[in-house]
TITISE-838099 format. One line per field, with one value per residue (C-alpha): x, y, z; residue in three letters. Coordinates in Angstrom, 2 decimals. Last residue first. Example, Ala and Ser with C-alpha at 12.3 -4.5 7.8 and 13.67 -1.06 7.14 Angstrom:
xx <- c(13.67  12.30)
yy <- c(-1.06  -4.50)
zz <- c(7.14  7.80)
code <- c(SER  ALA)
# end
This chain:
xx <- c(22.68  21.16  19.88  19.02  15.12  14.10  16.92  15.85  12.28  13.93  15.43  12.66  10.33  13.18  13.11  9.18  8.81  11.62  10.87  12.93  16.08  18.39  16.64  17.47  21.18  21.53  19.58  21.64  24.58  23.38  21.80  25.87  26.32  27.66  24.57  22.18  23.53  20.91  19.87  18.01  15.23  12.67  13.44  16.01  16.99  20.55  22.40  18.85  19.80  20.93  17.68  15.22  13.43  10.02  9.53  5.47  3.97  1.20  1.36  3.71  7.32  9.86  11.15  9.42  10.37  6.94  6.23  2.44  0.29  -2.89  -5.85  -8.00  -7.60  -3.54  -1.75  1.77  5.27  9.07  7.82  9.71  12.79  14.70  17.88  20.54  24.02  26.03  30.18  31.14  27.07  26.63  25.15  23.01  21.59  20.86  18.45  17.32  15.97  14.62  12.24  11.59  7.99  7.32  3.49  1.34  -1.57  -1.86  -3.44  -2.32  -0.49  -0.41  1.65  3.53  7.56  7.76  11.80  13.64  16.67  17.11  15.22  12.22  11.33  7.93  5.85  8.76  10.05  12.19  15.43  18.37  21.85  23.92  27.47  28.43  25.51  26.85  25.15  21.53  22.38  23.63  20.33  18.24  15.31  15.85  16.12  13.87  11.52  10.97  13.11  11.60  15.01  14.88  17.29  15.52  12.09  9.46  7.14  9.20  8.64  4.77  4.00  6.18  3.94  1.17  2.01  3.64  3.56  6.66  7.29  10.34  13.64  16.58  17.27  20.44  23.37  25.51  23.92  25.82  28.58  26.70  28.90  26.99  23.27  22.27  20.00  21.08  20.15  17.40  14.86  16.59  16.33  12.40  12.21  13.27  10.78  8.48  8.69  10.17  9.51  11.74  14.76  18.32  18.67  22.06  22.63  25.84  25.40  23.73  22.24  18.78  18.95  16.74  13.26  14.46  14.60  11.27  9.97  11.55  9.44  6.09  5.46  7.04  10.35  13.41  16.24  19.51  22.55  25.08  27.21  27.53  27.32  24.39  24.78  23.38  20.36  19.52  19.13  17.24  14.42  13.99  13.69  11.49  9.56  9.02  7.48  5.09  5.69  2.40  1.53  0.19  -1.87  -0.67  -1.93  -4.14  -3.64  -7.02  -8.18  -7.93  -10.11  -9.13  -8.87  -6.25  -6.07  -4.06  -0.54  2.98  2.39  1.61  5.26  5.47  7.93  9.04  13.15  14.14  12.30  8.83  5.68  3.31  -0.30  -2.76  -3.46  -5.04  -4.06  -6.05  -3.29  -4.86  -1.72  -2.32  -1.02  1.51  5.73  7.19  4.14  5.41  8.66  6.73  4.20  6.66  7.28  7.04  4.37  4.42  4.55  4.51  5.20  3.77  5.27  3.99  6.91  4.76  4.13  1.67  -0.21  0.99  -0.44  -2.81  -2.26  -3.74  -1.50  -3.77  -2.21  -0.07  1.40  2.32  4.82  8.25  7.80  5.65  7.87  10.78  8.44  8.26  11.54  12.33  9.17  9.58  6.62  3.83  0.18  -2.61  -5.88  -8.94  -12.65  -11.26  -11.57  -8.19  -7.71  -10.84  -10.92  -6.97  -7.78  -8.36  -5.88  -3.31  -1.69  1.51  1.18  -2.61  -4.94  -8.55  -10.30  -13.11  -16.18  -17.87  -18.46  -17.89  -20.26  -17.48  -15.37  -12.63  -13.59  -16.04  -12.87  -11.60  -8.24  -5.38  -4.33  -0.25  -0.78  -2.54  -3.12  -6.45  -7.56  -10.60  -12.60  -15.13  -16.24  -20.06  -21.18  -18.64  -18.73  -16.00  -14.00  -15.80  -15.07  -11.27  -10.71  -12.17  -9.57  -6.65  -4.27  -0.49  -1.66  -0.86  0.96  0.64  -1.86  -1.88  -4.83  -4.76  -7.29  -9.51  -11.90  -10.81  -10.07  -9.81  -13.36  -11.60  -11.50  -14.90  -16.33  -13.41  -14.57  -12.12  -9.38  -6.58  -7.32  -7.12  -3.31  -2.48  -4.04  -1.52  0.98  1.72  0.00)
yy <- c(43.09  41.24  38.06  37.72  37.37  40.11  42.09  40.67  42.10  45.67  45.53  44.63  47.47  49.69  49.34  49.29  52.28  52.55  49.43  46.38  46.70  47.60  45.14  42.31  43.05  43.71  40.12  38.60  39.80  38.68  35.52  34.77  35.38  32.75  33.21  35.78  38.51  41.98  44.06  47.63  49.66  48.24  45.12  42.08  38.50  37.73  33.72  31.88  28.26  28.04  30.10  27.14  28.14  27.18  27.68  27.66  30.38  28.84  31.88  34.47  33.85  35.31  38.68  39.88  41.95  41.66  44.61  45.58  48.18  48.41  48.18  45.98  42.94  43.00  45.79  45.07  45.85  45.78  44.08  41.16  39.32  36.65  36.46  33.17  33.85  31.75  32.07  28.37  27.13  24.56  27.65  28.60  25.14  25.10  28.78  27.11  23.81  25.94  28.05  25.43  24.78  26.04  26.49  29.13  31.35  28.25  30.14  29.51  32.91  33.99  31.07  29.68  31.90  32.14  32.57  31.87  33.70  34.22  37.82  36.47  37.37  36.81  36.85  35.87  36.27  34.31  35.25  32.98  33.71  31.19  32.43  29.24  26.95  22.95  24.33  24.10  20.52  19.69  21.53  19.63  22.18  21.44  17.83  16.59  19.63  17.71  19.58  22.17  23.43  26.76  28.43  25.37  27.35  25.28  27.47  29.33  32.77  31.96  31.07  34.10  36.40  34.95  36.43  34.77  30.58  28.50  25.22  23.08  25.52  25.75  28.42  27.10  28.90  27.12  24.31  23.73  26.21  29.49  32.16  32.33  32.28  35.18  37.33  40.87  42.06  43.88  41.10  38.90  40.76  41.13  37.63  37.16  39.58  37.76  34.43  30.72  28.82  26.43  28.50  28.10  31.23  33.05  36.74  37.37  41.25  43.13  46.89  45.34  43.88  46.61  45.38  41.47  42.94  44.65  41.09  39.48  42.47  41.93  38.28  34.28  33.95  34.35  32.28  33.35  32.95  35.01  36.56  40.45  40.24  40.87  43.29  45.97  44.27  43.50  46.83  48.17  45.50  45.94  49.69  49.28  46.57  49.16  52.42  49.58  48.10  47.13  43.47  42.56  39.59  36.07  34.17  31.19  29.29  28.43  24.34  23.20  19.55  16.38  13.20  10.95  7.40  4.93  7.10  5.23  3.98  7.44  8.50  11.29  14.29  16.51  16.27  19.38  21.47  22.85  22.30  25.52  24.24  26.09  22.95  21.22  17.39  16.14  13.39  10.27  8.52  5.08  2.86  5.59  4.75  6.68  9.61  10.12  11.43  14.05  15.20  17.04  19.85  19.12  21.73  24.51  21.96  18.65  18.07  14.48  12.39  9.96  10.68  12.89  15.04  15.12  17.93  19.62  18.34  18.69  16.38  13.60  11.04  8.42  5.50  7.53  5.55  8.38  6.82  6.27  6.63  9.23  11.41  10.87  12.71  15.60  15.62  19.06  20.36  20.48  19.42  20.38  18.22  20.95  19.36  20.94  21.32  22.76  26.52  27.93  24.77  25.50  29.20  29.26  26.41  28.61  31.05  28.45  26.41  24.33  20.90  20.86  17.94  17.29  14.31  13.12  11.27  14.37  15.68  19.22  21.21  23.30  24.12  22.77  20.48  22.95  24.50  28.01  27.90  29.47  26.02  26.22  22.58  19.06  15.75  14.59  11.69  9.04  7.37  6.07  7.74  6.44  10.04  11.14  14.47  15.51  13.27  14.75  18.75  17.30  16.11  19.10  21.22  19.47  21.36  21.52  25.44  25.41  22.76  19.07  16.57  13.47  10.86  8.84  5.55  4.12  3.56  3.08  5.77  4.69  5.58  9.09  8.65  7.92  11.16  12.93  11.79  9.39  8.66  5.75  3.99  7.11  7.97  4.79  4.48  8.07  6.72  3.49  0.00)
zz <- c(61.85  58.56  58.36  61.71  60.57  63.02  61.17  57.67  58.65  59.28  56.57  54.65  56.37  55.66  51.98  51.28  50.05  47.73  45.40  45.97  43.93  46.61  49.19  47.02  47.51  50.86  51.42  48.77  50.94  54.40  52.84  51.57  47.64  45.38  43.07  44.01  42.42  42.07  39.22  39.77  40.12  37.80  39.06  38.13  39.45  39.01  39.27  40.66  41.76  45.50  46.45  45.19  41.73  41.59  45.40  45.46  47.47  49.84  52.48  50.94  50.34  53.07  53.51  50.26  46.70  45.30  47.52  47.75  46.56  47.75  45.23  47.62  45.40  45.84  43.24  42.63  43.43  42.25  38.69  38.03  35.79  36.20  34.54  33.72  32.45  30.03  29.53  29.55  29.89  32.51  34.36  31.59  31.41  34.86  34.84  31.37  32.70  36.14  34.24  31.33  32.41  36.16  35.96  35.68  38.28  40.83  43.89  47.65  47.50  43.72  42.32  39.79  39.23  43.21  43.24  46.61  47.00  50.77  50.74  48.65  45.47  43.42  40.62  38.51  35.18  32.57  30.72  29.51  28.37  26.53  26.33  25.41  23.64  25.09  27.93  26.53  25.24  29.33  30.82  28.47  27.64  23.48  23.74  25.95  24.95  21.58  18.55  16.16  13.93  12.20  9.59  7.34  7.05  5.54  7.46  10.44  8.80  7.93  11.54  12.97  10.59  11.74  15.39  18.37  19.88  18.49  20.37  20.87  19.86  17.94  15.19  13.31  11.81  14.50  15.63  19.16  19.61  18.12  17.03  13.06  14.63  12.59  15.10  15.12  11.69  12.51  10.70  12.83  15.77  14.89  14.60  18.05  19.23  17.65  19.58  19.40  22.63  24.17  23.20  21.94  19.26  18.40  18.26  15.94  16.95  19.17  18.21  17.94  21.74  23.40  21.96  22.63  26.20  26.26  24.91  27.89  29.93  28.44  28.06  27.76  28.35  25.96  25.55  23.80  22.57  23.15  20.24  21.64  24.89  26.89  31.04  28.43  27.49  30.58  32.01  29.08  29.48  33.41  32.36  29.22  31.00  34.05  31.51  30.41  26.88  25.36  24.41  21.11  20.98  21.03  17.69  17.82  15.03  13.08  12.72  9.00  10.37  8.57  10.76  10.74  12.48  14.16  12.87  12.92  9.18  7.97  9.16  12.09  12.12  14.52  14.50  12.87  9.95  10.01  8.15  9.28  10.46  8.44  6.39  9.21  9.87  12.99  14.12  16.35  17.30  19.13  21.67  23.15  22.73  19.96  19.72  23.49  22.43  19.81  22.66  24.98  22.36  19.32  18.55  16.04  12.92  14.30  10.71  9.00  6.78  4.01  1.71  -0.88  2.20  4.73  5.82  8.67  12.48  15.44  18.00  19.58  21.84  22.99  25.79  28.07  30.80  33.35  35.90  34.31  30.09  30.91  33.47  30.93  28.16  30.90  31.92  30.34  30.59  34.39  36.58  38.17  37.08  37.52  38.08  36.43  38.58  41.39  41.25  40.43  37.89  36.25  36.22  34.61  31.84  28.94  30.09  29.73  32.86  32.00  32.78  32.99  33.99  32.55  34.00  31.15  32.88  34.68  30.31  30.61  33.10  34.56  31.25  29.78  27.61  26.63  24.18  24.89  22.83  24.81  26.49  27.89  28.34  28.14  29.95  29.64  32.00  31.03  33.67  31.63  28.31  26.97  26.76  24.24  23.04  25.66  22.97  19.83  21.06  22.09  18.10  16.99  19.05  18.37  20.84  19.05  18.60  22.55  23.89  23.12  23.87  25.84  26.44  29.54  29.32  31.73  29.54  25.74  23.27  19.82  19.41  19.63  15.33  14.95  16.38  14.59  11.03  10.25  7.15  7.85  4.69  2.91  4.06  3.31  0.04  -0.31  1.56  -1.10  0.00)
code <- c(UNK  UNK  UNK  UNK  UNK  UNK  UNK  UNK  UNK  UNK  UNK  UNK  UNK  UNK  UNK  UNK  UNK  UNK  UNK  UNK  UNK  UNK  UNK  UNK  UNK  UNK  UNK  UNK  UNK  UNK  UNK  UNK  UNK  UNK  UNK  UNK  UNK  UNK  UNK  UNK  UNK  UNK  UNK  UNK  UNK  UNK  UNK  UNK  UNK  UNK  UNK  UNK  UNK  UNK  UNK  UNK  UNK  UNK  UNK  UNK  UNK  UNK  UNK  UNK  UNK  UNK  UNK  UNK  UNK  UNK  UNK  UNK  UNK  UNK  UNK  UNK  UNK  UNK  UNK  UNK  UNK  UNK  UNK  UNK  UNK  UNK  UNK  UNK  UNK  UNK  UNK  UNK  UNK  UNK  UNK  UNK  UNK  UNK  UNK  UNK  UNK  UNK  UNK  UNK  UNK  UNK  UNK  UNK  UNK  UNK  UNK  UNK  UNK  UNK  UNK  UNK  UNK  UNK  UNK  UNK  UNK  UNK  UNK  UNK  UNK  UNK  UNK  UNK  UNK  UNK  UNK  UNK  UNK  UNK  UNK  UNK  UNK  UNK  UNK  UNK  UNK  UNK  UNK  UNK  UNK  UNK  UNK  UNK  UNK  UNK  UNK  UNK  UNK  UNK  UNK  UNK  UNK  UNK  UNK  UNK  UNK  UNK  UNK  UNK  UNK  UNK  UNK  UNK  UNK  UNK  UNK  UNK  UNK  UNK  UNK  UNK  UNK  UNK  UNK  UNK  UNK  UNK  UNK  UNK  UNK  UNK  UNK  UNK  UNK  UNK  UNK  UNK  UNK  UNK  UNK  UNK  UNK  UNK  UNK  UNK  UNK  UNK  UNK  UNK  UNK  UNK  UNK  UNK  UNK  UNK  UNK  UNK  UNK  UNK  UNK  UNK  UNK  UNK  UNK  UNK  UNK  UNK  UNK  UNK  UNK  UNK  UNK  UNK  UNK  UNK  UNK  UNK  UNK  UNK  UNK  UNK  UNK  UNK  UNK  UNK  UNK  UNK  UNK  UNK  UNK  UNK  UNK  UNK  UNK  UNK  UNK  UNK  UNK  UNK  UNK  UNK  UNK  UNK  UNK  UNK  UNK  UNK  UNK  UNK  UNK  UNK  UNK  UNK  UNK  UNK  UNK  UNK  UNK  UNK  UNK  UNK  UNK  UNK  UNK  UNK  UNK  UNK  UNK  UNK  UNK  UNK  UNK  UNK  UNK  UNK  UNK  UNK  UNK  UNK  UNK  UNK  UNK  UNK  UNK  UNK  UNK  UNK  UNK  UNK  UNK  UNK  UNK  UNK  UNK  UNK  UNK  UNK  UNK  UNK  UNK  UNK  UNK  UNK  UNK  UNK  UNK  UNK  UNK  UNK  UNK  UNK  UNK  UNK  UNK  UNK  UNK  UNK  UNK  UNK  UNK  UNK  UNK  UNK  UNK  UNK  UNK  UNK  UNK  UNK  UNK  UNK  UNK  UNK  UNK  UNK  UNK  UNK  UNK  UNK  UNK  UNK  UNK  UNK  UNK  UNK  UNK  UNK  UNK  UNK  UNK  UNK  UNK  UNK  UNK  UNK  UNK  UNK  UNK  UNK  UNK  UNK  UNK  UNK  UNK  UNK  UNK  UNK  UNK  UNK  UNK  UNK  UNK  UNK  UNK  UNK  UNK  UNK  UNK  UNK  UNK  UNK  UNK  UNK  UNK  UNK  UNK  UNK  UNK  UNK  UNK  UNK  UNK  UNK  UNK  UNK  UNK  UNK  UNK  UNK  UNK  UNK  UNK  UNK  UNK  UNK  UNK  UNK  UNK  UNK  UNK  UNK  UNK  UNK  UNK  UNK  UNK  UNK  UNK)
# end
């Protein structure tokens, strides 16, 4: 049978195709514009489904799987929370799994058995493959070892180069479905992402390599990094403002150590415009995150420089990257991979970024520079890990530093008003003299 009888053979309508799923089973689906949405609308469809468990992340496409009055037989759990699945997990109804992306296809193989990978995919090609397209991420290890591959091809889906790509043989079904990808609106630079944004730029070398986080102030960075040269890219997710250094001039990848010339990362999430750039694109490589957030592969990049933000600081070092008190807000990800990775790397430096303050529910400001974390904050990065973390008002060492010191330090870049209160805590704390 050639790939195109193949190809036919394998042809479902998406109610038929999640017939495949059998009760008791876990079903695993990538990030973001990797979600198969029409696939997920015929599984919560289902009203024969027994004790089924999703296992999803990073969701920005409102789906009634994950709403409140969804099917009670389908368990949704989320790796990396989306604003799709915010509400649910904040309220009960969605579990969040923690866990680093890097490890995450090791976590299967271990103690998740995942039985249905679905996924939204390129068309195939004369050969009988399939792209990932946007979305290697975890998913594409799993696709190696799961009981069946349900792919819902969609002809918006870009075809990308690297190691992301599925043969007609290894997929149980395909269903045809030209879902839309979600782009990431536009988000204004604030007065304090210029600052933080500015300040990191400078402390960049020409020829590093970089990672950039998800929002405002690593995008404020990117904005400050047009005068760089020989910029390389290592990064779980690809974004705009690392197009826009290539479209500057400052992204060519020529000094990288591992790939050279070579765009590396395991998901892209931005604008149509980064869609069409990466489509059929061989400057850049889509690898799984077990590649790509390894903290030995990101050290093999020297000079590798990393950037990720907080929601909060404490006075030993601490970094609160998930929660707002007892409430799940994101997930770790690649924080910790890259903050590693950057240390392995000969030359590399690790940031993390936050505002000073923020408003609580009342409208009173309130230091996000703190003497210890909050009630229920989760320690995402433990204190012997973070090298600098940033403010508005400043850039502070954490690494070798003694408590006193990184105390001193943190303190600097909190915001004004709320200096002396943290010395005076790191006093009762006998941090400080």
């Amino acid at each position: 049978m050639n790939v195109k009888e193949m190809y036919k053979s394998k042809l479902r309508h998406p109610m038929e195709a999640v017939q495949l799923v059998q009760p008791g089973d876990r079903v695993l689906t990538p990030l973001s514009n990797g979600i198969p949405a029409a696939l997920l609308k015929a599984l919560t469809a289902r009203p024969d489904l027994v004790d089924v468990s999703l296992y999803s992340g990073i969701e920005i496409i409102p789906l009634e799987t994950y709403g409140p009055k969804a099917n009670p037989n389908l368990n949704v759990h989320s790796i990396f929370l989306g604003p799709a699945v915010r509400p649910g997990v904040q309220h009960g109804w969605i579990a969040k799994t923690p866990g680093r992306l890097w490890q995450a296809p090791e976590i299967v193989r271990r103690h998740l058995r995942m039985d249905v990978v679905m996924m939204v995919a390129s068309p195939m090609d004369q050969h009988g493959f399939f792209s990932c397209g946007t979305n290697a991420d975890y998913c594409y290890p799993v696709t190696k070892i799961a009981r069946n591959v349900i792919v819902q091809v969609s002809e918006n889906m870009p075809r990308t180069w690297g190691d992301n790509h599925l043969h007609i043989s290894e997929v149980s079904a395909v269903v045809e479905f030209n879902q839309p990808l979600v782009e990431l609106p536009d988000i204004p630079m604030t007065k304090e992402d210029e600052t933080i944004g500015g300040m990191i730029a400078d402390l960049i070398d020409n020829g590093s390599t970089l990672q950039l986080g998800i929002g405002g102030i690593p995008n404020a960075v990117g904005h400050f990094l047009g005068s760089k040269k020989d910029l390389g890219i290592h990064t779980e997710m690809f974004s705009d403002a690392m197009l826009e250094l290539y479209l500057q001039g400052a992204v060519n990848c020529s000094k990288k150590t591992l790939k050279p010339g070579k765009w590396v990362g395991c998901f892209v999430l931005g604008t149509n415009k980064l869609y069409k750039f990466v489509n059929d694109n061989p400057l850049t490589e889509i690898h799984s995150s077990e590649f790509v957030n390894d903290p030995y592969v990101i050290g093999l990049n020297d000079n590798m420089v990393s950037i990720n933000t907080a929601l909060e600081a404490d006075l030993t070092g601490q970094i609160n990257a998930e929660t707002v008190g007892r409430v799940q807000y994101s997930g770790m990800g690649g924080f910790i991979d890259f903050v590693e990775g950057c240390w392995r790397s000969r030359g590399g430096k690790s940031f993390i970024a936050l505002y000073s303050t923020f408003a609580d529910k009342e409208g009173v400001m309130r230091s996000r520079i703190v003497n210890t974390l909050g009630p229920g904050g989760v320690v995402t990065g433990n204190r012997c890990e973070p090298e600098y973390v940033v403010t508005e008002f400043g850039v502070a060492l954490i690494k070798g530093t003694s408590l006193r010191e990184r105390a001193k330090n943190l303190i600097n870049i909190a915001h004004p008003d709320f200096r002396d209160e943290l010395t005076f805590q790191a006093k009762q704390m006998r941090i400080l003299d």
